[in-house]
C-alpha positions as CSV (number, residue, x, y, z in Angstrom):
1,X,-21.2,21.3,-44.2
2,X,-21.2,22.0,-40.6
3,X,-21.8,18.6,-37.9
4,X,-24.7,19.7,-35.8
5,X,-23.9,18.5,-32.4
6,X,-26.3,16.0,-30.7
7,X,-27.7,17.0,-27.7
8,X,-25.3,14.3,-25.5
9,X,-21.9,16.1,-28.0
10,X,-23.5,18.8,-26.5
11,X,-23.6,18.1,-22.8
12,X,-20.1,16.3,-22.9
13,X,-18.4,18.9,-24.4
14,X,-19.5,21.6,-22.2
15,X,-18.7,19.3,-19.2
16,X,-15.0,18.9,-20.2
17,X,-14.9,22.7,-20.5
18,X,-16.2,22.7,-16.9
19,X,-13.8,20.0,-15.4
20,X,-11.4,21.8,-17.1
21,X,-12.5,25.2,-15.5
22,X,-12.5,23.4,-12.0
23,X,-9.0,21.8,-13.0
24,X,-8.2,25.8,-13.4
25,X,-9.6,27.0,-10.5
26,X,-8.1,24.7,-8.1
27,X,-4.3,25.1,-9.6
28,X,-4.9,28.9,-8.9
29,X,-5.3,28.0,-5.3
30,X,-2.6,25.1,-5.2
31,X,-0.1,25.0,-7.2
32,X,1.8,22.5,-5.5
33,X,-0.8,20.2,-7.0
34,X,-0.1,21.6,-10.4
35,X,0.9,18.6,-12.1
36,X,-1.5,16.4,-10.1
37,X,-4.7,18.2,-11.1
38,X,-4.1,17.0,-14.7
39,X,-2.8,13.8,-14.3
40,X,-6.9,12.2,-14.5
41,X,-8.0,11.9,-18.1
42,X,-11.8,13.0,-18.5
43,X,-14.4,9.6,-18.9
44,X,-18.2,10.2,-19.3
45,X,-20.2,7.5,-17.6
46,X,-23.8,8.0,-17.4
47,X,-24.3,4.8,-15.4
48,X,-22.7,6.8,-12.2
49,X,-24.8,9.0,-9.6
50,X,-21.1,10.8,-8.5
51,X,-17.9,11.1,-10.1
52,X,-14.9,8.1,-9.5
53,X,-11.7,7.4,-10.5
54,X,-9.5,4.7,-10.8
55,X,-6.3,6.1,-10.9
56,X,-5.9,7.1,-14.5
57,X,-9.4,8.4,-15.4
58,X,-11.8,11.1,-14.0
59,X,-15.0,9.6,-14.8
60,X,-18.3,11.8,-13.7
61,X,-22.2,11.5,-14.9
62,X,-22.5,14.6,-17.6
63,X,-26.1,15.2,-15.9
64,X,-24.4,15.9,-12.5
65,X,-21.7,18.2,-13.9
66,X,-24.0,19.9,-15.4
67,X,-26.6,20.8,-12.6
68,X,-23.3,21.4,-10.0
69,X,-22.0,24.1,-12.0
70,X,-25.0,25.8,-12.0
71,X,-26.2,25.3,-8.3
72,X,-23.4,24.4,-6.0
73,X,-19.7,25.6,-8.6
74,X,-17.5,24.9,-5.0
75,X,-19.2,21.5,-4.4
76,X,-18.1,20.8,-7.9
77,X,-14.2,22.1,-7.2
78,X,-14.1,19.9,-3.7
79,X,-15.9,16.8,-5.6
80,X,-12.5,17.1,-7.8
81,X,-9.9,17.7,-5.6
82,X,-11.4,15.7,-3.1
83,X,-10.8,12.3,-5.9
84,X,-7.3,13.9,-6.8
85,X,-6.1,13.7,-3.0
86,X,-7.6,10.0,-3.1
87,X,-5.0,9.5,-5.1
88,X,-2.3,11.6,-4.3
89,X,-2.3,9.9,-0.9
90,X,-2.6,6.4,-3.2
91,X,-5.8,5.4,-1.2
92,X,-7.3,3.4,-3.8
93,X,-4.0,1.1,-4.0
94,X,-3.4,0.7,-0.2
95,X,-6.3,-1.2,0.8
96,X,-5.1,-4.3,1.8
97,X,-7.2,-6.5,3.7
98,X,-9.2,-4.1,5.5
99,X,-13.1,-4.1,5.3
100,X,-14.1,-2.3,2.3
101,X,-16.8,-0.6,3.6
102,X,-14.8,1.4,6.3
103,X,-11.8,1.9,4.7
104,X,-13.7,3.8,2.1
105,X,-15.4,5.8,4.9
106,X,-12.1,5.8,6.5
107,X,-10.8,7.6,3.0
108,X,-13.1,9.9,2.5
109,X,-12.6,11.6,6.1
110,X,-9.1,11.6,5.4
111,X,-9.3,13.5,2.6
112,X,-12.5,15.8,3.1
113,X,-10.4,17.0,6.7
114,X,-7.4,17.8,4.5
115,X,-9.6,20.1,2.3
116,X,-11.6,21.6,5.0
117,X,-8.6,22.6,6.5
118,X,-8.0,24.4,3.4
119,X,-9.0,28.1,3.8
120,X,-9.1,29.1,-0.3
121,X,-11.9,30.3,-2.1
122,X,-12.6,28.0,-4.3
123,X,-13.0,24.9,-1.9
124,X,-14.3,26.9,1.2
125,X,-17.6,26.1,3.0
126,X,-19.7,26.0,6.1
127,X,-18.5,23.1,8.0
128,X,-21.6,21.0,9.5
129,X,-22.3,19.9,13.0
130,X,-21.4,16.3,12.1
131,X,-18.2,17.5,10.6
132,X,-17.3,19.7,13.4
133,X,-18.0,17.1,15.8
134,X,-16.2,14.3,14.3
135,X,-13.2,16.7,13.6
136,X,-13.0,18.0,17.1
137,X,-13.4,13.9,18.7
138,X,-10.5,13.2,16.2
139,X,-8.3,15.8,17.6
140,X,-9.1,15.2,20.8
141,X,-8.2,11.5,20.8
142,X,-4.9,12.3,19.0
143,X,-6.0,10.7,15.5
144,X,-3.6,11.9,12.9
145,X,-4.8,12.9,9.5
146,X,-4.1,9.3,7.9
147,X,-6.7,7.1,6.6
148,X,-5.4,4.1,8.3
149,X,-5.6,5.6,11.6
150,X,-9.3,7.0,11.1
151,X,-9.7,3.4,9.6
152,X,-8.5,1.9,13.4
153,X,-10.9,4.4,15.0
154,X,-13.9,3.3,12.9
155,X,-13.5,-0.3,13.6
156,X,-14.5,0.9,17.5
157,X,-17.8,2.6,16.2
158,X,-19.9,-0.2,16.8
159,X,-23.6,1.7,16.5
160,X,-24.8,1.4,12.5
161,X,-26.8,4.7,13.1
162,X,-23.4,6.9,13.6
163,X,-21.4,4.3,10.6
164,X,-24.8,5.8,8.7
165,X,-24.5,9.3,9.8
166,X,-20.9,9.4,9.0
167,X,-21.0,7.9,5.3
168,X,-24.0,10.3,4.7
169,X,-21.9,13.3,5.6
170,X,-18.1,12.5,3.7
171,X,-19.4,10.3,1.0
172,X,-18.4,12.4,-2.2
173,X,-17.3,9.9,-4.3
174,X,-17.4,6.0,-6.0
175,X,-15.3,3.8,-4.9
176,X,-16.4,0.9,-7.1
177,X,-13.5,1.5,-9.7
178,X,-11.0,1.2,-7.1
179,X,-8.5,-1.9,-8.1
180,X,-9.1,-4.4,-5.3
181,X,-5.9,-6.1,-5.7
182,X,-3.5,-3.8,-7.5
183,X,-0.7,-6.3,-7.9
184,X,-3.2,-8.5,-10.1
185,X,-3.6,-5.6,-12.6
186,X,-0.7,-4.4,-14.8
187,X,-3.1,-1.2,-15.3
188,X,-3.6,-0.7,-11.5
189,X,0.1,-1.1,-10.5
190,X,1.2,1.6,-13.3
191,X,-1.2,4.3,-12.2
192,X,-0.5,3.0,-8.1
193,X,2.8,4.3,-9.6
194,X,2.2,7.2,-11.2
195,X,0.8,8.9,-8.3
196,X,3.6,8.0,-5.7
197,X,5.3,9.8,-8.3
198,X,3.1,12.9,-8.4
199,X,2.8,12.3,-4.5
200,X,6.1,13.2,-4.5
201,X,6.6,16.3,-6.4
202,X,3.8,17.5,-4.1
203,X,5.8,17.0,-0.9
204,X,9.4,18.5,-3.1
205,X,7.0,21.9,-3.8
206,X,5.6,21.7,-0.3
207,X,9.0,21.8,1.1
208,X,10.5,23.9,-1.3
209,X,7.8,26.6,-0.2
210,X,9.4,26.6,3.3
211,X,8.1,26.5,7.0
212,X,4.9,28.8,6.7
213,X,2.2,26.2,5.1
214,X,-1.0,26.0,6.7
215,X,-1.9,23.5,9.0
216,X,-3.4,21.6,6.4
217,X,-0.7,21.4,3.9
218,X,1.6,19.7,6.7
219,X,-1.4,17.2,6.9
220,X,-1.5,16.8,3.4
221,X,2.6,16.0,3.1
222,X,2.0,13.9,6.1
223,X,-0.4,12.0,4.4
224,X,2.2,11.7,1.3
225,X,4.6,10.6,3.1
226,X,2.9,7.8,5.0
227,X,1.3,6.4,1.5
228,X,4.5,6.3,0.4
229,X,5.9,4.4,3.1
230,X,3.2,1.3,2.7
231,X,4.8,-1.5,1.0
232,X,3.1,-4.7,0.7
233,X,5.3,-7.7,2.5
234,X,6.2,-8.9,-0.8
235,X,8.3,-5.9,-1.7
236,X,9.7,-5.9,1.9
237,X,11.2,-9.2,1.3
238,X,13.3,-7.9,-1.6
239,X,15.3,-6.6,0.9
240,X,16.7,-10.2,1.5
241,X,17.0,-11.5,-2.3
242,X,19.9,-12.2,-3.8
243,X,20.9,-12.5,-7.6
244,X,21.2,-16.1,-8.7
245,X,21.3,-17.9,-12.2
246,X,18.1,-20.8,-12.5
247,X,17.8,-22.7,-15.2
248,X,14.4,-21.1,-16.9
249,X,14.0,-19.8,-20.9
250,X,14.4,-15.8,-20.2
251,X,11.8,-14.4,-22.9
252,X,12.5,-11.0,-22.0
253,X,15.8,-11.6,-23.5
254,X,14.4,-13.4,-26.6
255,X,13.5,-11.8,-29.7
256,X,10.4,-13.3,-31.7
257,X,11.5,-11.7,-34.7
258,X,14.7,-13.8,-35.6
259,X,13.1,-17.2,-34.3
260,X,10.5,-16.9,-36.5
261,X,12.4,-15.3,-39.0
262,X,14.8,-18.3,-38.9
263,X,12.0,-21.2,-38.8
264,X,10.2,-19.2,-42.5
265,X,13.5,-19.2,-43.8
266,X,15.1,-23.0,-42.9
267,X,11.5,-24.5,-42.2
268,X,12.9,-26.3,-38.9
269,X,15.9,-24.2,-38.0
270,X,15.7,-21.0,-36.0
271,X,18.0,-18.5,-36.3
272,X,18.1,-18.0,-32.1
273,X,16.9,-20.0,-29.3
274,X,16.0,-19.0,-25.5
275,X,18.5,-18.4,-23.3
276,X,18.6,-21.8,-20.7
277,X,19.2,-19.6,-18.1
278,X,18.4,-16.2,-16.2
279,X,19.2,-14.1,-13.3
280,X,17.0,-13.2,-11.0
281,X,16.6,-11.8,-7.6
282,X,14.9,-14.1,-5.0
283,X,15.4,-15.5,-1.4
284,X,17.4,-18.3,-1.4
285,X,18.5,-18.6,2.9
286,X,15.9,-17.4,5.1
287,X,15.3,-17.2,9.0
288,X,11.8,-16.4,10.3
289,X,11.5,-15.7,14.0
290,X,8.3,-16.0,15.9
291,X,8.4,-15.0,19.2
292,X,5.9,-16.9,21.3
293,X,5.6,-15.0,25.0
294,X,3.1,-15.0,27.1
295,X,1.4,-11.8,25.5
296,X,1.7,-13.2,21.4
297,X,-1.7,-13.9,21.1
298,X,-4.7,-12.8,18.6
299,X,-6.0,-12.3,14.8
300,X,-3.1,-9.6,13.8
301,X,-0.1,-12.7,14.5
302,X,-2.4,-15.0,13.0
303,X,-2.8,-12.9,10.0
304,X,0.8,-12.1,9.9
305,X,1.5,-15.6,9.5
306,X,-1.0,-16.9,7.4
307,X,0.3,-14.4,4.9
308,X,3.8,-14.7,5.2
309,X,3.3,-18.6,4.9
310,X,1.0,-17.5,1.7
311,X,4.2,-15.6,0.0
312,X,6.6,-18.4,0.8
313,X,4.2,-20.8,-1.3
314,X,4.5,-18.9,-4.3
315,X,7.1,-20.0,-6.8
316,X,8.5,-16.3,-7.8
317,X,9.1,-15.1,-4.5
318,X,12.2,-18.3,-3.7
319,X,14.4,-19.9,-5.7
320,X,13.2,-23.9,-6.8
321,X,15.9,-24.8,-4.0
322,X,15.7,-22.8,-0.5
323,X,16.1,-23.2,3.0
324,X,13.7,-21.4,5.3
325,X,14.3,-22.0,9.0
326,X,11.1,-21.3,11.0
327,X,11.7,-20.6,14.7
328,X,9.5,-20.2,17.7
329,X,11.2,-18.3,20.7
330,X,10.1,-16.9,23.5
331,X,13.0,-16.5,26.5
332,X,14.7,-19.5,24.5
333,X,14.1,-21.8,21.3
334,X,10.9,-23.6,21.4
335,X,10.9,-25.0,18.1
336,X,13.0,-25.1,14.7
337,X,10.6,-26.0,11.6
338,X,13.0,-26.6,7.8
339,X,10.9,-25.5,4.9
340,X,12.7,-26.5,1.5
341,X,9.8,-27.4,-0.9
342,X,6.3,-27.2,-0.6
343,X,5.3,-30.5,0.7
344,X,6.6,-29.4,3.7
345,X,4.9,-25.8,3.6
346,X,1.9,-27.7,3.8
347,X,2.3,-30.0,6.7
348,X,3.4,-26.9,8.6
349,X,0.5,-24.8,8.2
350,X,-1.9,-27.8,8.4
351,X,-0.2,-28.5,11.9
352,X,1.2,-25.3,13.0
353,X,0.6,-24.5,16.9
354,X,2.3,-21.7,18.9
355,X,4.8,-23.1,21.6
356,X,6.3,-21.2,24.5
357,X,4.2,-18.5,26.6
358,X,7.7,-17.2,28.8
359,X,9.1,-14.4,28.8
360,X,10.7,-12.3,25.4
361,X,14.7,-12.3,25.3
362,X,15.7,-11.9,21.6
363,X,19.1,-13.3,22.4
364,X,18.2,-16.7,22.2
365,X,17.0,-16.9,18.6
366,X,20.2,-15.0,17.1
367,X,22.5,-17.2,19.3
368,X,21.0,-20.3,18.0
369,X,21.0,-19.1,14.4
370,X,25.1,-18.5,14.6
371,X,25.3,-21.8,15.9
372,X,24.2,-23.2,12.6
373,X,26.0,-20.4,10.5
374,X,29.0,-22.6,12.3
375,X,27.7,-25.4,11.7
376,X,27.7,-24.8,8.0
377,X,24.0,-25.2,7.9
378,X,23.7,-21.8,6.0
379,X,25.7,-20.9,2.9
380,X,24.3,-17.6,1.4
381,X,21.9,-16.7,4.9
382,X,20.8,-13.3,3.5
383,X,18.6,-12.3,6.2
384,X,16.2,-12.9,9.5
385,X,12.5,-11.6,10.1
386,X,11.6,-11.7,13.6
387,X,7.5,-11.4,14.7
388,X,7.2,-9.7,17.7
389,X,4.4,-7.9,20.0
390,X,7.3,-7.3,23.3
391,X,9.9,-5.3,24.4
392,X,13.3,-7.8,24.7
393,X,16.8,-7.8,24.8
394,X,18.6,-7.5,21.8
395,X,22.3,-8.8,21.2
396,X,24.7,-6.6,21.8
397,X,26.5,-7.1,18.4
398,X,25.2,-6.8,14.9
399,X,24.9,-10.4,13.6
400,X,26.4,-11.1,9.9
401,X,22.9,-10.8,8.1
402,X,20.1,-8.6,7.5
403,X,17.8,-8.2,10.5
404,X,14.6,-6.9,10.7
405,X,11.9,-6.5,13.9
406,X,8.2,-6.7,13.0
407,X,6.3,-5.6,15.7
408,X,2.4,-6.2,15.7
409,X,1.4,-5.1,19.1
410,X,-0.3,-1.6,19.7
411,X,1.8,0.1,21.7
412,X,4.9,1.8,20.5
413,X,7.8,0.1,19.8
414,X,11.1,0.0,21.7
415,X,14.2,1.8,20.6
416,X,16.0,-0.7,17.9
417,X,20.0,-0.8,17.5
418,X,21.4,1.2,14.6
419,X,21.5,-2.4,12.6
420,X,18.0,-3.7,12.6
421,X,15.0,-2.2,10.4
422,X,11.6,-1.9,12.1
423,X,8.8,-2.8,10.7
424,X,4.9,-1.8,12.2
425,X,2.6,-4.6,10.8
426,X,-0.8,-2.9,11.2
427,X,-3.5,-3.0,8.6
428,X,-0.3,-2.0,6.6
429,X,2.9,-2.7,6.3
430,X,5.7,0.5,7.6
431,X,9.1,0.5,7.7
């Protein structure tokens, strides 16, 4: 006997043969986003107005699907890709600690200016006043196709009627589902790496397809690129770990199976114990510069700090015995704070106070450092981290660590020597 489909089996499966029509449609267009376009499973959820996404699924309101295909079939296409290039450019895992609200406006101009740029058929459409307007301002001012530069420019709209205007206009999608820490999810950090993947096998096809792309398909690799770059500080500082025994069980060399196997078999015996000890990479000798001139000043060093001081408080980012030497330096060494347990992590942030307001020489801090490398102060020194918003003098040699400059000011930042990294400490992290 034949199952006669309900009238909701009904509507969903002639929505998946839709998406899946759209899904077709687009990859006809662009196949650079071949393996992109399918990497969303479909998710019905009637409690939406608009699609979303997390990052893994496509979900969409069957009644919506439905009437778009009928009335509006390109609307439908753009709703899909515009999710997709969410993604692709790893919006939804880049956040940070922006404001919510505007980084998802922020988003959604980034990626509905990628695919107006777009001249294909089956995204193309009359482009609105508001849309022309707000394009042509952007190019004007020299705004690169990057959500976290539209996000800077938004922060300086200060009238709610134009915020209004604006979401009104390149609102396509929910945000809701978007993962608001993605480190605190397993699930989130998988899919945050699935699509740097897929991100870039659409910049290898971009490239492989030569120097005649459209104007917008440089955008789009662009915006690849500078997801791909964003790190969070965390993963920055595992550029200064080092791999060290601790005594800790490992579990993740421990098998279950023959410890319980053993304790069913001798009652009280297992067959194999934990191992007592494990490798693992963390910072063990670390240098932190803060450079304290008469122009270090604001919410962006404060933040800087507050966060770094945050990820030195937590137990798997340094071994149970480190030394962290905090320095303030302007045109010479102001201070020198010793952090090797958490008792005194906390009387430094509960009495931390910026000293100096000279002139910036980087020189100072680097000589002082190699005078406790002679010392013997350091052992294993892995590497130095110096906060900076100023142009200074840099030694003229390459010291025997790691170096890297993090410059928070707005303006660009100087030339470095071949040795140091740079690092732009924005709403993001860039390097």
């Amino acid at each position: 006997m034949t199952h006669r489909l309900t009238q909701s089996e009904w509507e969903q499966e002639q929505c998946r043969k839709i998406l899946l029509l759209t899904r077709n449609e687009l990859y006809l267009d662009f196949r650079y986003l071949d393996n992109a376009l399918s990497a969303l499973t479909f998710a019905p959820d009637d409690t939406l107005r608009t699609t979303a996404t997390d990052g893994s699924c496509y979900f969409y309101p069957a009644g919506q699907i439905l009437r778009l295909f009928v009335s509006n079939p390109v609307y439908l296409n753009r709703s899909y890709l515009h999710s997709i290039l969410h993604c692709v450019f790893c919006h939804p895992f880049i956040r940070g600690g922006r404001e919510p609200v505007i980084w998802n406006l922020a988003c959604d101009i980034a990626a509905e200016w990628v695919i107006d740029s777009l001249d294909r058929p089956s995204v193309k459409r009359i482009l609105s006043l508001t849309r022309i307007s707000c394009y042509e301002y952007l190019k004007e001012h020299q705004i690169p196709v990057s959500a976290a530069a539209i996000y800077r420019e938004l922060l300086t709209v200060t009238d709610p009627g134009r915020q209004l205007q604006l979401q009104t206009e390149f609102t396509v999608d929910d945000h809701r589902y978007w993962p608001g820490d993605p480190k605190s999810s397993p699930a989130a950090a998988r899919a945050a790496e699935k699509w740097e993947k897929a991100g870039r096998r659409v910049s290898q096809e971009l490239t492989m397809r030569g120097k005649d792309q459209s104007e917008a398909a440089a955008s789009l690799e662009t915006q690849i690129r500078l997801g791909r770059r964003r790190r969070s500080y965390r993963d920055f500082l595992r550029k200064f770990t080092v791999l060290k025994e601790e005594l800790h069980c490992d579990y993740d060399e421990f098998d279950l199976n023959y410890y319980t196997f053993g304790l069913d078999l001798y009652k009280n015996m297992p067959l194999i114990e934990p191992l007592e000890s494990r490798e693992i990479l963390r910072i063990a000798e670390f240098v932190i510069v803060i450079d304290t001139s008469y122009s270090t000043s604001g919410d962006l060093v404060r933040s800087f700090l507050r966060e770094t001081f945050q990820i030195i408080s937590q137990r798997d980012t340094f071994f149970h015995k480190s030394l962290i030497r905090i320095l303030q330096c302007d045109d010479q060494v102001r201070s020198d704070m010793t952090i090797r347990g958490e008792e005194d992590l906390d009387s430094l942030l509960s009495s931390f106070t910026i000293l100096g307001g000279g002139g910036t020489d980087f020189r100072p801090a680097f000589s002082y450092v190699e005078k406790l490398l002679d010392e013997g102060v350091f052992h294993h020194l892995k590497g130095l981290l110096y906060f900076t918003d100023g142009k200074g003098t840099f030694p003229a040699k390459r010291p025997p660590y790691d170096t890297a400059f993090v410059f928070t000011g707005e303006e660009d930042p100087p030339a470095l020597p071949p040795w140091a990294m740079k690092i732009h400490f924005g709403e993001d992290y860039e390097y």
